[in-house]
mmJSON file of the N, C-alpha and C atoms, coordinates in Angstrom:
{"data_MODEL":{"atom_site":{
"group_PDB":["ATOM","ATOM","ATOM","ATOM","ATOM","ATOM","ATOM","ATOM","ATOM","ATOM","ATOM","ATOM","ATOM","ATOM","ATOM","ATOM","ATOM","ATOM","ATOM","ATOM","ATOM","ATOM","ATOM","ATOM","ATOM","ATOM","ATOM","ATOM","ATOM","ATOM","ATOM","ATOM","ATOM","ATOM","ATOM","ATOM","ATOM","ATOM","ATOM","ATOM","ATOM","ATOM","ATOM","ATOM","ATOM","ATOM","ATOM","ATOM","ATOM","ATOM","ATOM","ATOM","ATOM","ATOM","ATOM","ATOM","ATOM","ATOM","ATOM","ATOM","ATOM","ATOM","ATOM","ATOM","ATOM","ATOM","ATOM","ATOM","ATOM","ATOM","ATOM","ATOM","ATOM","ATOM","ATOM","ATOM","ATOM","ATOM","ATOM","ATOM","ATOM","ATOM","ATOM","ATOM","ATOM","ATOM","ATOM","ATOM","ATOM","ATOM","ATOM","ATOM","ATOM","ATOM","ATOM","ATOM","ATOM","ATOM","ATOM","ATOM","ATOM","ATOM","ATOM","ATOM","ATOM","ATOM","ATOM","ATOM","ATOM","ATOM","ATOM","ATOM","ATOM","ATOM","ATOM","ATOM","ATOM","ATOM","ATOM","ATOM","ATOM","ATOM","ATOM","ATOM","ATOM","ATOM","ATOM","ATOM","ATOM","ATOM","ATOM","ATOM","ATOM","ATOM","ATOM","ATOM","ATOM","ATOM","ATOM","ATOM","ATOM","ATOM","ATOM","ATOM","ATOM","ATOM","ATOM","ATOM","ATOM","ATOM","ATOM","ATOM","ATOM","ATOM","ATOM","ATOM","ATOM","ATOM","ATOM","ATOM","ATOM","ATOM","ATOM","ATOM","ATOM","ATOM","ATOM","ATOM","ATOM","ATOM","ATOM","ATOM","ATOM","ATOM","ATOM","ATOM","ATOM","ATOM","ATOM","ATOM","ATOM","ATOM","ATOM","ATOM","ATOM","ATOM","ATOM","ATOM","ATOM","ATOM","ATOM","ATOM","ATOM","ATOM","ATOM","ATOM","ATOM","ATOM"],
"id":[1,2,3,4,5,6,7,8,9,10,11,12,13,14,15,16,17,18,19,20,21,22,23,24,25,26,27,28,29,30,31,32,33,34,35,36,37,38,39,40,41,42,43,44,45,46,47,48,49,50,51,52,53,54,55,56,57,58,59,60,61,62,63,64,65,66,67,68,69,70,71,72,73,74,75,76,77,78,79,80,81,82,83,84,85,86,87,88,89,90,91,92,93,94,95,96,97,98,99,100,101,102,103,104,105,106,107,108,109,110,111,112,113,114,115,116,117,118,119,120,121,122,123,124,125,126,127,128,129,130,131,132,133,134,135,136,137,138,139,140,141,142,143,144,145,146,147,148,149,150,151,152,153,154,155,156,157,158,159,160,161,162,163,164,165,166,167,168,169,170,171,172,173,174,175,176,177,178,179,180,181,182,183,184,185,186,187,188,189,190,191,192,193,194,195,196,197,198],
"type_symbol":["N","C","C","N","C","C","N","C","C","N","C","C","N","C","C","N","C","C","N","C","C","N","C","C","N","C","C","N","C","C","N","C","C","N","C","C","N","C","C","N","C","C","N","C","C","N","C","C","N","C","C","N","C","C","N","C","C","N","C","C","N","C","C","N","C","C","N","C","C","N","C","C","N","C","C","N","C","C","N","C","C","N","C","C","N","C","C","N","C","C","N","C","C","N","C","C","N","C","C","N","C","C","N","C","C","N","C","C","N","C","C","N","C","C","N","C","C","N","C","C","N","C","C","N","C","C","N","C","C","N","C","C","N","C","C","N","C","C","N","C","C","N","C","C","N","C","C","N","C","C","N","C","C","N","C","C","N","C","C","N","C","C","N","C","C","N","C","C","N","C","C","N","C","C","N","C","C","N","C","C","N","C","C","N","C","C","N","C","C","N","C","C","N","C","C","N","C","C"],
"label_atom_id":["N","CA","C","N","CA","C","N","CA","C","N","CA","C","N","CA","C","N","CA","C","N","CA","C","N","CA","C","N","CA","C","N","CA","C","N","CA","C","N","CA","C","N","CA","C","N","CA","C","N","CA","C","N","CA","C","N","CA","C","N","CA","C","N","CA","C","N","CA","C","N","CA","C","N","CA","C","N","CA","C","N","CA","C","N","CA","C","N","CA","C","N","CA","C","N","CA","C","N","CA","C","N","CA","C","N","CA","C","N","CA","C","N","CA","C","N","CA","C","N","CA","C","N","CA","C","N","CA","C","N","CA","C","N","CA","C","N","CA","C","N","CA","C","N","CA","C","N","CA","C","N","CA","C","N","CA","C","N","CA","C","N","CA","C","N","CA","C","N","CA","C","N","CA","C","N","CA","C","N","CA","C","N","CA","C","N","CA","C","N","CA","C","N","CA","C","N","CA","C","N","CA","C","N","CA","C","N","CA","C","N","CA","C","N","CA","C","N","CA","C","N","CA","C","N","CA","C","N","CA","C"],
"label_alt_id":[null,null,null,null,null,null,null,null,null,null,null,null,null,null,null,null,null,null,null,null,null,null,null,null,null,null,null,null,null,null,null,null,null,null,null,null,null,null,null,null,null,null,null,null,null,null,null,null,null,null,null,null,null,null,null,null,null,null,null,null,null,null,null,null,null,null,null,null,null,null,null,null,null,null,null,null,null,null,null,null,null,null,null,null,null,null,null,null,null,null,null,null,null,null,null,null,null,null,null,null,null,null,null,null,null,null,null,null,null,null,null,null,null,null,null,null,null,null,null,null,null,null,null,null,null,null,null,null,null,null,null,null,null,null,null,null,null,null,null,null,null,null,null,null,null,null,null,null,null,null,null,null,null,null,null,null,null,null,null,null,null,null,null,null,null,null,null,null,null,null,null,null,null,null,null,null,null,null,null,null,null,null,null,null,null,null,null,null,null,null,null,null,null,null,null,null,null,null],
"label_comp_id":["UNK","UNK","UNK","UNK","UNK","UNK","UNK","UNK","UNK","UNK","UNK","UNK","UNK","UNK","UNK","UNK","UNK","UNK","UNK","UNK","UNK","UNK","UNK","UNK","UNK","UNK","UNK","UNK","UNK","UNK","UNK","UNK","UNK","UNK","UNK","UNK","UNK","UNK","UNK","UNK","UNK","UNK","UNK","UNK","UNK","UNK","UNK","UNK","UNK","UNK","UNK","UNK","UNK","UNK","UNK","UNK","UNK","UNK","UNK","UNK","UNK","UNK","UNK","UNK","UNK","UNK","UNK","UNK","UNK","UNK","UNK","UNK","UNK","UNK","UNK","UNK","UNK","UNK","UNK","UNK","UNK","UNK","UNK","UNK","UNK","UNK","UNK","UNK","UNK","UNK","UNK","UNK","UNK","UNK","UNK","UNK","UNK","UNK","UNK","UNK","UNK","UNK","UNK","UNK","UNK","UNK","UNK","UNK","UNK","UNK","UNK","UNK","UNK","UNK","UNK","UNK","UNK","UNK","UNK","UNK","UNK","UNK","UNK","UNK","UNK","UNK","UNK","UNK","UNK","UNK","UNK","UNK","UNK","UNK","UNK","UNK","UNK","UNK","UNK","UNK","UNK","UNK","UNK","UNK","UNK","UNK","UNK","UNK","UNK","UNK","UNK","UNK","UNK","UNK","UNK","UNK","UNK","UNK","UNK","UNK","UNK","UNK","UNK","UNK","UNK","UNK","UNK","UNK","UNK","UNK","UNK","UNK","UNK","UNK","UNK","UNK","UNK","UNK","UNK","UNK","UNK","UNK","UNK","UNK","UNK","UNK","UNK","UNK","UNK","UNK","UNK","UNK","UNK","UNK","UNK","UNK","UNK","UNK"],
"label_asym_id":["A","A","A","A","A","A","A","A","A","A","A","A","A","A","A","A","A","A","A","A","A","A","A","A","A","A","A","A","A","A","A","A","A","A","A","A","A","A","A","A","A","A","A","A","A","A","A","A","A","A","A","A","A","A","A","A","A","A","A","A","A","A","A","A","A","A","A","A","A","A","A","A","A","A","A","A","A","A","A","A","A","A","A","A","A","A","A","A","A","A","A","A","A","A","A","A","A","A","A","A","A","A","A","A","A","A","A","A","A","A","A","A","A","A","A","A","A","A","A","A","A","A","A","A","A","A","A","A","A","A","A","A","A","A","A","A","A","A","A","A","A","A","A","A","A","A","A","A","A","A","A","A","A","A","A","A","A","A","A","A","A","A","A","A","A","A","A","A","A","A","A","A","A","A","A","A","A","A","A","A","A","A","A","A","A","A","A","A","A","A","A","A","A","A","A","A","A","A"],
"label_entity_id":["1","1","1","1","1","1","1","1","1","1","1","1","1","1","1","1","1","1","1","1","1","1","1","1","1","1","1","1","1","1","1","1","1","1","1","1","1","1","1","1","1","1","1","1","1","1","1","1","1","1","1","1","1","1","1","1","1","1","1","1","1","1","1","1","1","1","1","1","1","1","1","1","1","1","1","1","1","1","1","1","1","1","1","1","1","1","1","1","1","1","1","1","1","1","1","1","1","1","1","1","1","1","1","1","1","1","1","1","1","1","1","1","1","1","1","1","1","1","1","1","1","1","1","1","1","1","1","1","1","1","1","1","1","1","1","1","1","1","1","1","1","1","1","1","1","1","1","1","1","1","1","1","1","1","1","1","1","1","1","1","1","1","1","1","1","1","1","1","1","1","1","1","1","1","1","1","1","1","1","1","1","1","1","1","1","1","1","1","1","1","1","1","1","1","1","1","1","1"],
"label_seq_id":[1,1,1,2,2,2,3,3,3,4,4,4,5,5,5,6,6,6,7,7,7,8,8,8,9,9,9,10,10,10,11,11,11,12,12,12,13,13,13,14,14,14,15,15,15,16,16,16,17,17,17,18,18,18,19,19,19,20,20,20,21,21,21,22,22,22,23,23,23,24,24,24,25,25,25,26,26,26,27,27,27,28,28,28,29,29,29,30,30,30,31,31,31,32,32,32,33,33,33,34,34,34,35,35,35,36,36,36,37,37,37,38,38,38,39,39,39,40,40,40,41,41,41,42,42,42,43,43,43,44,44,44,45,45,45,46,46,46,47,47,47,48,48,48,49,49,49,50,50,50,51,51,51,52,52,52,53,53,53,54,54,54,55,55,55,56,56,56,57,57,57,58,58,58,59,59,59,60,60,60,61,61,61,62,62,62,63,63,63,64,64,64,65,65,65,66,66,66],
"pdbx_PDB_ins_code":[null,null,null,null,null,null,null,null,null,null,null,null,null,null,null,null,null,null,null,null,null,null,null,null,null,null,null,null,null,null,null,null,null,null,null,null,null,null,null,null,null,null,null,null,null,null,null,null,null,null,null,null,null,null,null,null,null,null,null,null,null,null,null,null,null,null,null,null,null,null,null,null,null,null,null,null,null,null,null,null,null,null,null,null,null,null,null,null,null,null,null,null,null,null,null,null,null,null,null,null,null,null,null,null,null,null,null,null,null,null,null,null,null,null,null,null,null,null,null,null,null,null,null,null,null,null,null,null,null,null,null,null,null,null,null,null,null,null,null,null,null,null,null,null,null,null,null,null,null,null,null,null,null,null,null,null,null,null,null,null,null,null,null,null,null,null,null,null,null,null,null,null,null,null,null,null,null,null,null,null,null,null,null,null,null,null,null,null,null,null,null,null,null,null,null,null,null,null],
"Cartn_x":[114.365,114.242,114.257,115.258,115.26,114.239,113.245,112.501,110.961,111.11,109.91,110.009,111.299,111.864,111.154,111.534,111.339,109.941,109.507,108.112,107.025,107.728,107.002,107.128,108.438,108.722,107.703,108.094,107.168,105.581,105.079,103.759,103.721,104.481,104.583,104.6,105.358,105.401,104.408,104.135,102.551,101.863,101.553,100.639,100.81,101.81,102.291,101.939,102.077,102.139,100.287,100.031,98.347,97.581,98.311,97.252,97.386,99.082,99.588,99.809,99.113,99.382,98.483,96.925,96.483,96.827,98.16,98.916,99.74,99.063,100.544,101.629,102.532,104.251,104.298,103.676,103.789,104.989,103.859,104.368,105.842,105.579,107.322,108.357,108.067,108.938,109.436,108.531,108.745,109.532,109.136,109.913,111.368,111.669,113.002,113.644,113.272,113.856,114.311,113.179,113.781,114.551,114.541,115.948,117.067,116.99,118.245,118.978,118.116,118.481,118.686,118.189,118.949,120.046,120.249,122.027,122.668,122.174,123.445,123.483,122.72,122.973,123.782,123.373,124.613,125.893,125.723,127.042,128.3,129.29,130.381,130.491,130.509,130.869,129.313,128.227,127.274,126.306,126.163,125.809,123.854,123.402,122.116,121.001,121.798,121.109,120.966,122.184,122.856,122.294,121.894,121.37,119.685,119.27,117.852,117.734,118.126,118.002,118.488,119.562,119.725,118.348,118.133,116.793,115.665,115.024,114.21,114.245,115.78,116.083,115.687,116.33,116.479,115.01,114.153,112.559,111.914,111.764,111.218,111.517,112.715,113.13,112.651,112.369,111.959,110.841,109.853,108.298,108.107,108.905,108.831,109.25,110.317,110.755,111.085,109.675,109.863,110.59],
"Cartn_y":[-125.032,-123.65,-122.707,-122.639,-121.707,-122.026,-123.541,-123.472,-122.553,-122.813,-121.914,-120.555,-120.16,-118.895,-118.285,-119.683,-118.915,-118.999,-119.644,-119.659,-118.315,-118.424,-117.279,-115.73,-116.173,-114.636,-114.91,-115.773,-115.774,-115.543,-115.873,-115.592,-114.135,-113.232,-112.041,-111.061,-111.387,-110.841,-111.178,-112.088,-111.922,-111.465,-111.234,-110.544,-109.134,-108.816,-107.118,-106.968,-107.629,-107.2,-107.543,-108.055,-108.232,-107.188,-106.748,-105.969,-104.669,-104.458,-103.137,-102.218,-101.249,-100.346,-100.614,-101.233,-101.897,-103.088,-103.683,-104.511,-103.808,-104.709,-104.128,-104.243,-104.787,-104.602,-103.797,-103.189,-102.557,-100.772,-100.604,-99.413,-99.475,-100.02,-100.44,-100.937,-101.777,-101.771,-100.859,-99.879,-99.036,-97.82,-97.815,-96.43,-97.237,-98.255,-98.873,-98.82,-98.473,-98.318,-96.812,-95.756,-94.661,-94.138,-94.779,-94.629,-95.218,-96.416,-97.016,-95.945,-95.844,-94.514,-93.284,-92.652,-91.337,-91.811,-93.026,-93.129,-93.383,-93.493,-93.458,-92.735,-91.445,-89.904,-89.56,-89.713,-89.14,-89.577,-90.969,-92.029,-92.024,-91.224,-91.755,-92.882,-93.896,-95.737,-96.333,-95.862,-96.175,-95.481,-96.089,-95.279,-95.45,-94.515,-94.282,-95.664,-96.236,-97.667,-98.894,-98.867,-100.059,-99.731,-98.187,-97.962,-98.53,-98.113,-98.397,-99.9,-100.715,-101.912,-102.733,-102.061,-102.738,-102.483,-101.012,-101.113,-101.502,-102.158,-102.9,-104.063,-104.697,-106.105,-106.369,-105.179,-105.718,-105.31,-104.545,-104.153,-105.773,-105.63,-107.204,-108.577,-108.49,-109.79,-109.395,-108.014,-108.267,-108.139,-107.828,-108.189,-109.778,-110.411,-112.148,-113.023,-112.399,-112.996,-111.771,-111.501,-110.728,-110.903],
"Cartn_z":[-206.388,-205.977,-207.175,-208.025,-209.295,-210.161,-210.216,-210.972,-210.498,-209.248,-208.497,-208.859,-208.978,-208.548,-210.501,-211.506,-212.72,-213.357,-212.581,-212.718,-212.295,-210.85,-210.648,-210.989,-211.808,-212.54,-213.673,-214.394,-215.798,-215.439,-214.382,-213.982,-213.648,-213.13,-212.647,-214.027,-214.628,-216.387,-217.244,-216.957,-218.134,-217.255,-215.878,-215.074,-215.482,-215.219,-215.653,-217.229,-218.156,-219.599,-219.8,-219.152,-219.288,-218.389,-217.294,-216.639,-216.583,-217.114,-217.225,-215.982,-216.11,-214.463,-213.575,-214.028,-212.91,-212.039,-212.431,-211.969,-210.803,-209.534,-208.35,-208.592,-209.335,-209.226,-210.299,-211.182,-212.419,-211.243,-211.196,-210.6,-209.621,-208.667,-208.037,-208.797,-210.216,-210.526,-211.492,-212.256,-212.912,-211.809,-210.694,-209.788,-209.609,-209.117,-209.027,-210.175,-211.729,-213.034,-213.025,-212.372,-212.424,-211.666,-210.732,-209.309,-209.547,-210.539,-210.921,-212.086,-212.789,-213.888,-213.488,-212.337,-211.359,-210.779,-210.266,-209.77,-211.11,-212.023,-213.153,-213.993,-213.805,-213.937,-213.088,-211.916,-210.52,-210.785,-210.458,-210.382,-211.672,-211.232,-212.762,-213.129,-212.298,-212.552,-213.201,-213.014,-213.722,-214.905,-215.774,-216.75,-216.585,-217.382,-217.183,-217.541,-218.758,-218.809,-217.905,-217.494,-216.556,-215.22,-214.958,-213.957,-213.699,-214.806,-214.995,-215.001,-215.862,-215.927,-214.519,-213.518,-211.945,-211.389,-211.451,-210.379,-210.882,-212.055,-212.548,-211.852,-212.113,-211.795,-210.347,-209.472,-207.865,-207.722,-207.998,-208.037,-208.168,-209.075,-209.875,-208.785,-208.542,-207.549,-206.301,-205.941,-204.584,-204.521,-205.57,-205.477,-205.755,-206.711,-206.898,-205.478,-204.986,-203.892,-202.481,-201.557,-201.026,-199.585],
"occupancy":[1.0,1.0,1.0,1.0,1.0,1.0,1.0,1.0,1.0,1.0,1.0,1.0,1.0,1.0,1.0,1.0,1.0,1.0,1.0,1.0,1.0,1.0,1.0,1.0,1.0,1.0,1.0,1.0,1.0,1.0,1.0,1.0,1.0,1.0,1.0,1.0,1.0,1.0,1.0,1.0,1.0,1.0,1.0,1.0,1.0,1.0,1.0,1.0,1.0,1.0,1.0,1.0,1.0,1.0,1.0,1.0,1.0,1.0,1.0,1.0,1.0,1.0,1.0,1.0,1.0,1.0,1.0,1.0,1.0,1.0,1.0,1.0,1.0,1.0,1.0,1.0,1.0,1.0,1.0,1.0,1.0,1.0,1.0,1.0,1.0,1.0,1.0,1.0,1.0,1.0,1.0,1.0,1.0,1.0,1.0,1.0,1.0,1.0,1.0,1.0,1.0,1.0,1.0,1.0,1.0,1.0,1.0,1.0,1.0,1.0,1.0,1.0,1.0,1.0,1.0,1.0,1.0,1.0,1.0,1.0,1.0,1.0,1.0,1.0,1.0,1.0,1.0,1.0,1.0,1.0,1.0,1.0,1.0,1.0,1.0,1.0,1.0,1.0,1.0,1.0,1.0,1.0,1.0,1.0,1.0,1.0,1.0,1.0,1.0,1.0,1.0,1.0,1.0,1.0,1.0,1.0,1.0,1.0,1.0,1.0,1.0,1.0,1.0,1.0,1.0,1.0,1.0,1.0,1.0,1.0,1.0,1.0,1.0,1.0,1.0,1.0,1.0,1.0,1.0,1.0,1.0,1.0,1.0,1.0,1.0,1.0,1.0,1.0,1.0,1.0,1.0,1.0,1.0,1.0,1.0,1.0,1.0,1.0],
"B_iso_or_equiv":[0.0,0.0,0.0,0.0,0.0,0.0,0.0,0.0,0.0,0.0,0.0,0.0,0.0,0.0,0.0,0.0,0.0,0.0,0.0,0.0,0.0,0.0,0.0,0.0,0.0,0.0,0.0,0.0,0.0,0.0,0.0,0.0,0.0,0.0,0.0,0.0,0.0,0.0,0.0,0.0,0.0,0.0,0.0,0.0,0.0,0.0,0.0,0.0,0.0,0.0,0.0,0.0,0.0,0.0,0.0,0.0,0.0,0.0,0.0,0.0,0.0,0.0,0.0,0.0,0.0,0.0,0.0,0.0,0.0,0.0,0.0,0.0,0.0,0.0,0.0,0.0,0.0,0.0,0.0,0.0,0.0,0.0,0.0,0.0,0.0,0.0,0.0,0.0,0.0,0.0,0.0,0.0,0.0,0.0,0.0,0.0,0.0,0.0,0.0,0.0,0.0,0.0,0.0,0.0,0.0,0.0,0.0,0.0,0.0,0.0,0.0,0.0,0.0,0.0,0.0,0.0,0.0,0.0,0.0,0.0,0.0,0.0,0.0,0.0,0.0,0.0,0.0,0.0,0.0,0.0,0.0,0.0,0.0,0.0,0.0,0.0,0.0,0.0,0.0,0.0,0.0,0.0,0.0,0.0,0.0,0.0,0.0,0.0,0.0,0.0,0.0,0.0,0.0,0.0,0.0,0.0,0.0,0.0,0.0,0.0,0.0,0.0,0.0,0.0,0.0,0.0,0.0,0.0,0.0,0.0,0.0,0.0,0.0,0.0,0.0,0.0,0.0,0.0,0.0,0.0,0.0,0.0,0.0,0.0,0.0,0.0,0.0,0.0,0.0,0.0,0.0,0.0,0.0,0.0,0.0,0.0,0.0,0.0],
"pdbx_formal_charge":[null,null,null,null,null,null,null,null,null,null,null,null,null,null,null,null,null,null,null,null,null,null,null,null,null,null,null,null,null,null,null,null,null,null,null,null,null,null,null,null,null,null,null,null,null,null,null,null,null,null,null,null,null,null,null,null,null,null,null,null,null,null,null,null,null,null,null,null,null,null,null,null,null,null,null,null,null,null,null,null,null,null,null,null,null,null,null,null,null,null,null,null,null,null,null,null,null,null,null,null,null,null,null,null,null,null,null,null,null,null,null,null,null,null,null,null,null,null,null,null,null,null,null,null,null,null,null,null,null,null,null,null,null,null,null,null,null,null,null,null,null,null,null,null,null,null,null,null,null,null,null,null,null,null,null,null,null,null,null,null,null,null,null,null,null,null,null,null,null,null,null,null,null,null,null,null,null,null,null,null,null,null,null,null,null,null,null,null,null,null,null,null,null,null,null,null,null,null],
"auth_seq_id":[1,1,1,2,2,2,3,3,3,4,4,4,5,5,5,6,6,6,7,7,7,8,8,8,9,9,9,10,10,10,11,11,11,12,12,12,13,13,13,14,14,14,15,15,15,16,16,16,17,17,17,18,18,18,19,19,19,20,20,20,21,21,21,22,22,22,23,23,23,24,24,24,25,25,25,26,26,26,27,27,27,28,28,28,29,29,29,30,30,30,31,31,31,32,32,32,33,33,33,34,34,34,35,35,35,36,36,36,37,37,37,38,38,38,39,39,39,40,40,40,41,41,41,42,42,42,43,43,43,44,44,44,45,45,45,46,46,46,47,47,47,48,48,48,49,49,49,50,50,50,51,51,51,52,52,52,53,53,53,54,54,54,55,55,55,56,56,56,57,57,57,58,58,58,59,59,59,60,60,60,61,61,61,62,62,62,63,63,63,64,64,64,65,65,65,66,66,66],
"auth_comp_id":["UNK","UNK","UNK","UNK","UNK","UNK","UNK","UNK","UNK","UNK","UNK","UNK","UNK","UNK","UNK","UNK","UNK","UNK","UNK","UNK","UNK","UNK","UNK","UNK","UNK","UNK","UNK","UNK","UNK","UNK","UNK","UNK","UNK","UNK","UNK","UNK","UNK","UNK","UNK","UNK","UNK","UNK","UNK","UNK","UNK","UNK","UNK","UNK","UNK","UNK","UNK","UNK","UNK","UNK","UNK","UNK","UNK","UNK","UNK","UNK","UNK","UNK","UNK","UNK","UNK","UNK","UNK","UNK","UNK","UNK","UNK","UNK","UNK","UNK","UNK","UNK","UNK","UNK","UNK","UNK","UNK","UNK","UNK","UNK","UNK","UNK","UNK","UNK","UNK","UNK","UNK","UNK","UNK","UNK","UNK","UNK","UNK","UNK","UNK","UNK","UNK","UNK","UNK","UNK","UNK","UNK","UNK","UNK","UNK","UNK","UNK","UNK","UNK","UNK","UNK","UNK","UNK","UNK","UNK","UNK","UNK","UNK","UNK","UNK","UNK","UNK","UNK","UNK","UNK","UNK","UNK","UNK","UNK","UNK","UNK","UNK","UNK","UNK","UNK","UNK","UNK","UNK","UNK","UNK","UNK","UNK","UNK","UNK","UNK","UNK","UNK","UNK","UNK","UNK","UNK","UNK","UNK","UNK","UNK","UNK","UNK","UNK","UNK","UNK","UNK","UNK","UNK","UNK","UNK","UNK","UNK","UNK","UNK","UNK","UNK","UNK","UNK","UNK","UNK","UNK","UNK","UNK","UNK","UNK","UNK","UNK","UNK","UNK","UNK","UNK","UNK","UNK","UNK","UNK","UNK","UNK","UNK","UNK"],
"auth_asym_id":["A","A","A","A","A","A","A","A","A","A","A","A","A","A","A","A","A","A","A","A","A","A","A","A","A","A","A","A","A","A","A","A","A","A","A","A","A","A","A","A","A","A","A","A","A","A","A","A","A","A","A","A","A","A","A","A","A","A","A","A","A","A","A","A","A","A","A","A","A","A","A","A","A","A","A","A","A","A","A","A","A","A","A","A","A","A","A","A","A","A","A","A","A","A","A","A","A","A","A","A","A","A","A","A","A","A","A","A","A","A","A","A","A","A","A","A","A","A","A","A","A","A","A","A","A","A","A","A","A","A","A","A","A","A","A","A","A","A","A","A","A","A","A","A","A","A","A","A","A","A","A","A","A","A","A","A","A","A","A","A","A","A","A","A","A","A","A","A","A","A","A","A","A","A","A","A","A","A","A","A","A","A","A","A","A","A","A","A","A","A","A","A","A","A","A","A","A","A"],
"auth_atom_id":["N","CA","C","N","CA","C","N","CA","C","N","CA","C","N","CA","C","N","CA","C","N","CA","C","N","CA","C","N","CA","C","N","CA","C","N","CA","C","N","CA","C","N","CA","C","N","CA","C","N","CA","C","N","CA","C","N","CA","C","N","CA","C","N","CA","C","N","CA","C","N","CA","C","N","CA","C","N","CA","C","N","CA","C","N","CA","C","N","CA","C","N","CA","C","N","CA","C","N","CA","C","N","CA","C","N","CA","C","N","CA","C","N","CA","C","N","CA","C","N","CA","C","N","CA","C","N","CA","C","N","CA","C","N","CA","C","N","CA","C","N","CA","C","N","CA","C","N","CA","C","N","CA","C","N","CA","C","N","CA","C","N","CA","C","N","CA","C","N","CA","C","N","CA","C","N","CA","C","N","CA","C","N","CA","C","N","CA","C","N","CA","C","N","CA","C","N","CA","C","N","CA","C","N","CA","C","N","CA","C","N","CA","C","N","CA","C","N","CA","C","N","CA","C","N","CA","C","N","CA","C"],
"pdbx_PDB_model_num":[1,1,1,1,1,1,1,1,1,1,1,1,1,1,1,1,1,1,1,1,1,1,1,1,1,1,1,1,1,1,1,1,1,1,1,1,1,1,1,1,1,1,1,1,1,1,1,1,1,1,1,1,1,1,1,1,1,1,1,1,1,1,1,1,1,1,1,1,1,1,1,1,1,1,1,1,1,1,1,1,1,1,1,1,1,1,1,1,1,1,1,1,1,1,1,1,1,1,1,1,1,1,1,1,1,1,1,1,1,1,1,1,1,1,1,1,1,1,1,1,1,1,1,1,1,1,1,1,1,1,1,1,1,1,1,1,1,1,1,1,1,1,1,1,1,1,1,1,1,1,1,1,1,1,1,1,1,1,1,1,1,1,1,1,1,1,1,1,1,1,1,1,1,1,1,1,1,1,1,1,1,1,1,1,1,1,1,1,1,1,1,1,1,1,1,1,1,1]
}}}
């Protein structure tokens, strides 16, 4: 299962770094980076990086594994 799982990330990332914004997950996961980075402007317990980099992460996993 995790090897499927890392495969099809690594296929999803060179898809994105090759196709750029004409790539469908490019964009969702770039808006889930900036929503993660507005709750950690809002949020005291999260800081603006940690924010950005969650909603990348949970973005990314739920276009790899929807």
């Amino acid at each position: 299962m995790s090897n499927d799982f890392v495969a099809d990330a690594k296929t999803e990332i060179s898809g994105m770094a090759k196709d750029g914004m004409r790539h469908p997950s490019t964009k969702p996961v770039l808006l889930g980076g900036a929503v993660g980075a507005a709750a950690g402007l809002l949020l005291p317990v999260l800081s603006i990086p940690a924010g950005l980099v969650i909603g990348l992460g949970v973005m990314f996993y739920k276009r790899v594994r929807p």
